[in-house]
C-alpha positions, -999 to 999 in steps of 0.1 A, spaced: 47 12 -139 80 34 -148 111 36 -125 99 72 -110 65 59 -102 81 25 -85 107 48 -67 76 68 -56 57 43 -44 86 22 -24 92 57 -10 58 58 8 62 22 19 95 31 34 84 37 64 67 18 96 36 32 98 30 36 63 36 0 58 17 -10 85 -13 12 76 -6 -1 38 -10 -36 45 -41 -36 69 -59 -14 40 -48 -49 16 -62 -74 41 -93 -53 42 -95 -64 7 -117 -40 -18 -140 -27 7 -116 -7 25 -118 9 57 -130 44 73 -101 61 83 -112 62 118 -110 24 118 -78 28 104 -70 49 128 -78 27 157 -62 -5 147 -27 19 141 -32 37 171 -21 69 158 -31 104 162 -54 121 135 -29 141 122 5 119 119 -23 90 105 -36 120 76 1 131 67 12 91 63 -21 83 42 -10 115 24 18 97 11 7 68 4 -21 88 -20 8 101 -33 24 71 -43 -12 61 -63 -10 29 -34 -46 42 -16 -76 59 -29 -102 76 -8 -138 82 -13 -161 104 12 -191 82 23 -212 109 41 -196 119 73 -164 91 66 -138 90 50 -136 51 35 -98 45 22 -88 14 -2 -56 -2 -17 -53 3 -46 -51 -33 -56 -39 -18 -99 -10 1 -85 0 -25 -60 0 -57 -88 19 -32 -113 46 -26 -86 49 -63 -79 50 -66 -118 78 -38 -121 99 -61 -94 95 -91 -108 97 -84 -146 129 -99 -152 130 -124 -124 152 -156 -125 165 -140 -163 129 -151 -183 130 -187 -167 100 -200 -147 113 -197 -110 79 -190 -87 100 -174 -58 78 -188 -24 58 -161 -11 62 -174 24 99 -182 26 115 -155 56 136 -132 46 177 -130 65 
């Protein structure tokens, strides 16, 4: 990934429901979910759930594929590992530091 396409893509994660959506579409894992489903586990109307998902297409985070009569959405799990990559490049200045995924943040 570049700067504009990292910029991009924290952009669409910038905000709640975005993120929210973002990250149960990752612990689906590569399956995905229909958008319904989606829908139902943000509880958020049709519309402000499209325009967010929008976004997030956007960014490259989420692909979509039409399965009939619905609408299955996915991480994109590429774009997601390259934006981790972009933040983590230079971590710790080249020396070995494995930062803990679980320690909280202040």
């Amino acid at each position: 990934m570049n700067t504009a396409q990292t910029i991009q893509a924290l952009r669409a994660l910038a905000h709640d429901h975005r993120l929210a959506a973002y990250r149960e579409l990752v612990q689906a894992g590569p399956a995905g979910m229909a958008v319904g489903e989606l829908r139902d586990q943000l509880d958020l109307p049709p519309a402000t759930l499209t325009a967010h998902l929008n976004q997030l297409r956007a960014a490259g985070l989420v692909t979509d594929e039409r399965e009939g009569r619905v609408i299955r959405i996915r991480a994109d799990y590429e774009r997601m590992n390259g934006l981790i990559g972009f933040l983590t490049k230079n971590c710790c200045g080249g020396k070995s530091c494995a930062p803990a995924a679980g320690k909280k943040l202040r």
